[in-house]
Z-matrix of the N, CA and C atoms (Angstrom, degrees):
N
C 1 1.430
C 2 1.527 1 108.42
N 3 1.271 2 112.09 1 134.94
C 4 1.552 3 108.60 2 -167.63
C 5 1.901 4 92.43 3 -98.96
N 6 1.758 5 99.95 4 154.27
C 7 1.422 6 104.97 5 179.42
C 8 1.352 7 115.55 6 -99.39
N 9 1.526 8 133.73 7 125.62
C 10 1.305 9 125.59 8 -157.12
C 11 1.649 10 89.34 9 -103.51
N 12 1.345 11 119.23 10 113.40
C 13 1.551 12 119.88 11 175.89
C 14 2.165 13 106.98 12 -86.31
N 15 1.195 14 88.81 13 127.94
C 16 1.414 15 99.81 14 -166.75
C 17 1.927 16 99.30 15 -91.48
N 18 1.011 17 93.07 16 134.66
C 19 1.840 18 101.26 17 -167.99
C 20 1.982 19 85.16 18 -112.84
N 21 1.350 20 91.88 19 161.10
C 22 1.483 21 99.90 20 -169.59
C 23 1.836 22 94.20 21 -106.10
N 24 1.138 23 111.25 22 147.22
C 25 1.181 24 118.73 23 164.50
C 26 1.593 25 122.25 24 -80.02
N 27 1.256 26 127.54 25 -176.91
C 28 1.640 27 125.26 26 -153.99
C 29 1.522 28 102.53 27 -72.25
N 30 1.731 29 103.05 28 -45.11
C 31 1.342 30 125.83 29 -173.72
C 32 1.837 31 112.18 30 -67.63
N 33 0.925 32 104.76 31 -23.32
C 34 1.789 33 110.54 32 -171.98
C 35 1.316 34 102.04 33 -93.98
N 36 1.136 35 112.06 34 -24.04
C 37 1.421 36 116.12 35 -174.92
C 38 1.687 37 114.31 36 -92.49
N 39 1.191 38 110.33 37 -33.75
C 40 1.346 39 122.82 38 168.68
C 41 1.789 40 109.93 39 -59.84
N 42 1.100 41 106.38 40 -48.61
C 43 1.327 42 129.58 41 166.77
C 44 1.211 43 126.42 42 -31.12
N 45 1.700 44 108.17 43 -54.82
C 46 1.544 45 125.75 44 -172.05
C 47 1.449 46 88.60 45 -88.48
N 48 1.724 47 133.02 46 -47.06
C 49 1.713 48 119.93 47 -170.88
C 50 1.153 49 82.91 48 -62.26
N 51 1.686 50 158.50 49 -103.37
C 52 0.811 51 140.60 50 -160.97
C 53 1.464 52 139.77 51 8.78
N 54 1.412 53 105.96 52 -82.18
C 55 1.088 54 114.60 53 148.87
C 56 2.033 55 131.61 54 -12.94
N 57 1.621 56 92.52 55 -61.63
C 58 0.924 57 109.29 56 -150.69
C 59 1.696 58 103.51 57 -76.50
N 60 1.601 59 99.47 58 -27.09
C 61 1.414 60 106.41 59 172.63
C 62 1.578 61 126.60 60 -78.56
N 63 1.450 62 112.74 61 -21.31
C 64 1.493 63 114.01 62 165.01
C 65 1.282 64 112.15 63 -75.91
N 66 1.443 65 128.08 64 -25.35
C 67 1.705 66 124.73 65 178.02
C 68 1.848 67 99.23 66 -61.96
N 69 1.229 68 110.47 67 -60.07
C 70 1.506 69 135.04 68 172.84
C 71 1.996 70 88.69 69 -31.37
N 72 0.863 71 134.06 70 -79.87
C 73 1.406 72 133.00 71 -116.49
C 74 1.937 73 77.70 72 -106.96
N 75 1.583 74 118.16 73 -9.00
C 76 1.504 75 105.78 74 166.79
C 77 1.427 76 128.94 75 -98.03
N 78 1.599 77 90.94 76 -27.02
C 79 1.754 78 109.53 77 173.74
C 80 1.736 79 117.02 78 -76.50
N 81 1.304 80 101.63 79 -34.38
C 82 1.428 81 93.52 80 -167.37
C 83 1.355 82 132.95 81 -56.84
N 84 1.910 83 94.35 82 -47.38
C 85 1.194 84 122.51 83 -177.70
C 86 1.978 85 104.06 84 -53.12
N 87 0.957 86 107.63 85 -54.93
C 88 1.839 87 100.88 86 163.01
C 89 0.932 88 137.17 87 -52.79
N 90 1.572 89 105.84 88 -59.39
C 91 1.540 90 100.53 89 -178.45
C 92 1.666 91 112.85 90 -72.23
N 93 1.293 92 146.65 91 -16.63
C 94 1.138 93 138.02 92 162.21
C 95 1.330 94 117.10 93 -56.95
N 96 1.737 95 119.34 94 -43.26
C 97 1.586 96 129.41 95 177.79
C 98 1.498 97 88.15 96 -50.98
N 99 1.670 98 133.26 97 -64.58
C 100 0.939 99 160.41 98 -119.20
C 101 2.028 100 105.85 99 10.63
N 102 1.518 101 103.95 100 -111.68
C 103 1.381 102 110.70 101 -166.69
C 104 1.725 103 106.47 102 -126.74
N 105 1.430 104 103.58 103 -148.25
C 106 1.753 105 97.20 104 -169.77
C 107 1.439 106 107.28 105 -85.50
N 108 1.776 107 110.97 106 -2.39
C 109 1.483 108 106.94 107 -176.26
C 110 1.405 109 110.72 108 -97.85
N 111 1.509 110 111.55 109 12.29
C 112 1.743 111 118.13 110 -177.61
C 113 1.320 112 116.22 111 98.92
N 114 0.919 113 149.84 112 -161.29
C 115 1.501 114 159.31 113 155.36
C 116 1.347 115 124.29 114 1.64
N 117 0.970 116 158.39 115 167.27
C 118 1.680 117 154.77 116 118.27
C 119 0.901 118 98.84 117 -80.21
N 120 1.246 119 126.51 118 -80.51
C 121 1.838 120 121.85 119 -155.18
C 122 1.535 121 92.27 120 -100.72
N 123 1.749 122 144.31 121 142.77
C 124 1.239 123 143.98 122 147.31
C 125 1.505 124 109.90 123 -31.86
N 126 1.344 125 121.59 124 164.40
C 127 1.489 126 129.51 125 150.93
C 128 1.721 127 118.50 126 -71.81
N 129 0.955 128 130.02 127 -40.35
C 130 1.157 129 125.04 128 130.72
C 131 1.505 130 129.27 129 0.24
N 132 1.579 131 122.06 130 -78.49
C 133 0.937 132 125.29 131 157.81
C 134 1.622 133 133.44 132 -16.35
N 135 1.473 134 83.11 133 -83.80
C 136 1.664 135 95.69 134 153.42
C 137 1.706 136 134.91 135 -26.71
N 138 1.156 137 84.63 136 -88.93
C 139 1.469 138 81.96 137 160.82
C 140 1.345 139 153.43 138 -46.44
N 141 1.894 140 94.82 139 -15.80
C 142 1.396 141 88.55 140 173.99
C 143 1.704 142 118.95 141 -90.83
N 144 1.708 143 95.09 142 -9.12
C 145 1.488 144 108.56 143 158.53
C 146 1.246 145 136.44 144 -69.51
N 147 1.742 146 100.97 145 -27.41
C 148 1.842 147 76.89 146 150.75
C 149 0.938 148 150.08 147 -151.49
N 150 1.711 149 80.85 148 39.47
C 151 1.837 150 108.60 149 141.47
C 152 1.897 151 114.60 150 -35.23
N 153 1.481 152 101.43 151 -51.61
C 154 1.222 153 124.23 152 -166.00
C 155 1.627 154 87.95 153 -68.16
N 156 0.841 155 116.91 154 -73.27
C 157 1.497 156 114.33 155 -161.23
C 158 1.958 157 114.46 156 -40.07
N 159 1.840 158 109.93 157 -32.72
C 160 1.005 159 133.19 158 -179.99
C 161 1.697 160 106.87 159 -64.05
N 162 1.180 161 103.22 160 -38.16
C 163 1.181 162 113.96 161 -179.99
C 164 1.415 163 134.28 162 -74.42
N 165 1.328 164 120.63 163 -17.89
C 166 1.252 165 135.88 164 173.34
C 167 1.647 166 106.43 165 -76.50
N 168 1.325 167 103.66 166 3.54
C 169 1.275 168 95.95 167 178.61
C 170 2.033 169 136.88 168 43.63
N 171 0.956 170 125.22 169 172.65
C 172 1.207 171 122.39 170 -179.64
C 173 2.023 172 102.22 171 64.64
N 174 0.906 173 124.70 172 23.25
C 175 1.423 174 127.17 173 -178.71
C 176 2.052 175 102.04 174 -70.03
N 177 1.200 176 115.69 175 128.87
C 178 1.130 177 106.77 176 171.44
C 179 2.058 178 104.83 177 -94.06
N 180 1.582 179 92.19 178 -177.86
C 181 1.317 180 103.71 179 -138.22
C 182 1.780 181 100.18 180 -62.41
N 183 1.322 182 106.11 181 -39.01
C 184 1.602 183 114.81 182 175.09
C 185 1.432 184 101.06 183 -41.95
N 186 1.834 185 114.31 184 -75.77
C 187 1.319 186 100.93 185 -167.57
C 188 1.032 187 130.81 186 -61.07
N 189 1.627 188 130.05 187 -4.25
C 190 1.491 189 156.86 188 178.22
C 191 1.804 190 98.70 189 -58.85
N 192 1.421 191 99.00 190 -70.80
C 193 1.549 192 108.85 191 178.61
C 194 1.413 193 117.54 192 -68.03
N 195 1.560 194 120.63 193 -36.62
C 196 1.449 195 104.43 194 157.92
C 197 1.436 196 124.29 195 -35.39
N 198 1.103 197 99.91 196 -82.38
C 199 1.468 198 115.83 197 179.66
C 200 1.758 199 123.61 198 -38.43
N 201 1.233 200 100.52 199 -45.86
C 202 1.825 201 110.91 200 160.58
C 203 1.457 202 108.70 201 -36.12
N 204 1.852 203 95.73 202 -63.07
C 205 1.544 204 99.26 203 -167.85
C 206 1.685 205 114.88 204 -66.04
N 207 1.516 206 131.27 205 -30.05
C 208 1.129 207 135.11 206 155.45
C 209 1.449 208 123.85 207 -46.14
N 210 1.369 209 105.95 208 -20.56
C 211 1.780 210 113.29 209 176.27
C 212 1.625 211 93.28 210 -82.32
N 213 1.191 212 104.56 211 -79.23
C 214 1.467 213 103.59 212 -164.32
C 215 1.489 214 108.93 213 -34.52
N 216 1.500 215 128.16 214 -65.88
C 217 1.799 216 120.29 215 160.00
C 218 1.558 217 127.70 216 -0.64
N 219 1.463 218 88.03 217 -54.60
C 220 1.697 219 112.23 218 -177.60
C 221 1.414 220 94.83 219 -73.22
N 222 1.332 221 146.72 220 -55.12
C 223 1.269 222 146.92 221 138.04
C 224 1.287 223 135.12 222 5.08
N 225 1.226 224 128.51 223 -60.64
C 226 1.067 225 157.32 224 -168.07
C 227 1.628 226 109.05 225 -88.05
N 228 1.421 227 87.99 226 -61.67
C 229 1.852 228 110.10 227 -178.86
C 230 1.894 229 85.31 228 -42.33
N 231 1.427 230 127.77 229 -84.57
C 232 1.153 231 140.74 230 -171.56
C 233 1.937 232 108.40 231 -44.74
N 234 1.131 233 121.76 232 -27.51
C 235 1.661 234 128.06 233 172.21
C 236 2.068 235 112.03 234 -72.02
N 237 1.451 236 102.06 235 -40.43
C 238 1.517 237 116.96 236 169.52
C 239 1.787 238 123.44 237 -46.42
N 240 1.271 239 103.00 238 110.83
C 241 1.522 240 93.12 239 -162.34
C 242 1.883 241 86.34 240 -77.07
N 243 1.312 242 102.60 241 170.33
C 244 1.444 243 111.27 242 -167.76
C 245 1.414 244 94.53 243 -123.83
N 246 1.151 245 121.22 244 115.01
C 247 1.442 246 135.44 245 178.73
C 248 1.810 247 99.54 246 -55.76
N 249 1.104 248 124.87 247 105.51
C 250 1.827 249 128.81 248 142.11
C 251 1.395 250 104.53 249 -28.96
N 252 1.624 251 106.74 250 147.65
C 253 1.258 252 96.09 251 177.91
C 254 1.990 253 114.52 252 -101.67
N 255 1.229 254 105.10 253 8.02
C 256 1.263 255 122.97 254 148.76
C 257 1.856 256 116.33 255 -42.16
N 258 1.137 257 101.97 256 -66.37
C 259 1.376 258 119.95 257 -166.91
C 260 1.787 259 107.57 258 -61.53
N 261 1.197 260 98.60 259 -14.47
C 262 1.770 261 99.73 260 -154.84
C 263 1.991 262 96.73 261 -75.06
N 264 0.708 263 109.10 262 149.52
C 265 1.760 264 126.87 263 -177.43
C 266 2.111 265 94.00 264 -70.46
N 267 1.954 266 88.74 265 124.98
C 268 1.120 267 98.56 266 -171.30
C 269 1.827 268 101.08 267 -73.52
N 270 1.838 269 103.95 268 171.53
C 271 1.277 270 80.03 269 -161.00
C 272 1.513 271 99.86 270 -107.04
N 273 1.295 272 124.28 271 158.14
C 274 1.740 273 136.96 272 -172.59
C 275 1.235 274 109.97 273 -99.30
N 276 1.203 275 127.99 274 5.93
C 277 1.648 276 133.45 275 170.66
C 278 1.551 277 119.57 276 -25.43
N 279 1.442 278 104.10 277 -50.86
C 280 1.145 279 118.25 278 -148.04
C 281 1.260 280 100.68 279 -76.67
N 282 1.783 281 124.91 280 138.80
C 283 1.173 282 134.54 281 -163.35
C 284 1.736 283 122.41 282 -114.76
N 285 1.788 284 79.49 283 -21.94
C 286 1.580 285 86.46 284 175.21
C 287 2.096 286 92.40 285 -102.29
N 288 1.098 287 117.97 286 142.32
C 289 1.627 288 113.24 287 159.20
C 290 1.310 289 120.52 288 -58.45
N 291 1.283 290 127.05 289 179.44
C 292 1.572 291 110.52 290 168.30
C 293 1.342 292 113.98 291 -101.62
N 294 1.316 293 141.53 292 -153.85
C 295 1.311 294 117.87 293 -167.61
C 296 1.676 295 99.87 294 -137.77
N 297 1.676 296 106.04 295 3.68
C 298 1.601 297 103.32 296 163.44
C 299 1.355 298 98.94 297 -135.47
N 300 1.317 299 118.42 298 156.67
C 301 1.308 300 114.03 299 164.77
C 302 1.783 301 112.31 300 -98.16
N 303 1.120 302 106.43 301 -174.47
C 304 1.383 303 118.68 302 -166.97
C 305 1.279 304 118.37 303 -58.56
N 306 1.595 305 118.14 304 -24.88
C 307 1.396 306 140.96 305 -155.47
C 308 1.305 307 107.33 306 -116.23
N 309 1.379 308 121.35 307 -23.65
C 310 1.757 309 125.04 308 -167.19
C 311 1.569 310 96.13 309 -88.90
N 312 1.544 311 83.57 310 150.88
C 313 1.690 312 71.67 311 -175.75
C 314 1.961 313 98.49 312 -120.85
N 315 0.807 314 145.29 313 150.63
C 316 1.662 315 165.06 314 -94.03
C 317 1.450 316 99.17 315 -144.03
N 318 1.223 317 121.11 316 124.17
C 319 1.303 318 151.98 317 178.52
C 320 1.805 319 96.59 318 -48.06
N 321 1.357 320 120.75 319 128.30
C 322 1.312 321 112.35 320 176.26
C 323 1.538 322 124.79 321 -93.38
């Protein structure tokens, strides 16, 4: 049985980069914020996706500038100093005081 390999036309293919650039421009923005352990996916990552996407060539001019503007993001994201969590402002919540301080030392 012979295998008939199906080639995509200009439009189907535009379709799937398409595609591929709105997943890009919904995922990234999260998984870089990600959680308290940093990142989900590296920037790296990213980028090497759409490098790839750059690479398939034939990109018209929209998805050209999409994708630009998703670099620069990646750009930026990497220019953003990232607050230590040292640095972060202790917090004043607390409504009652405590009843020793750090230095007193405790009735035996």
């Amino acid at each position: 049985m012979d295998r008939t390999f199906i080639t995509l036309t200009g439009s189907s293919q535009a379709a799937l980069v398409d595609r591929d650039i709105a997943h890009i421009a919904r995922a990234m923005r999260l998984a870089l914020h990600g959680d308290l352990g940093g990142p989900i996916l590296p920037p790296a990552y990213w980028r090497k996706r759409l490098y790839a996407l750059l690479d398939t060539g034939n990109l018209s001019h929209a998805q050209l500038c999409s994708v630009d503007s998703l670099l620069l993001q990646l750009d930026q994201f990497a220019l953003e100093s990232q607050l230590p969590w040292d640095a972060l402002t202790p917090a004043v919540a607390a409504l009652i005081p405590p009843p020793f301080t750090a230095d007193a030392v405790r009735p035996a």
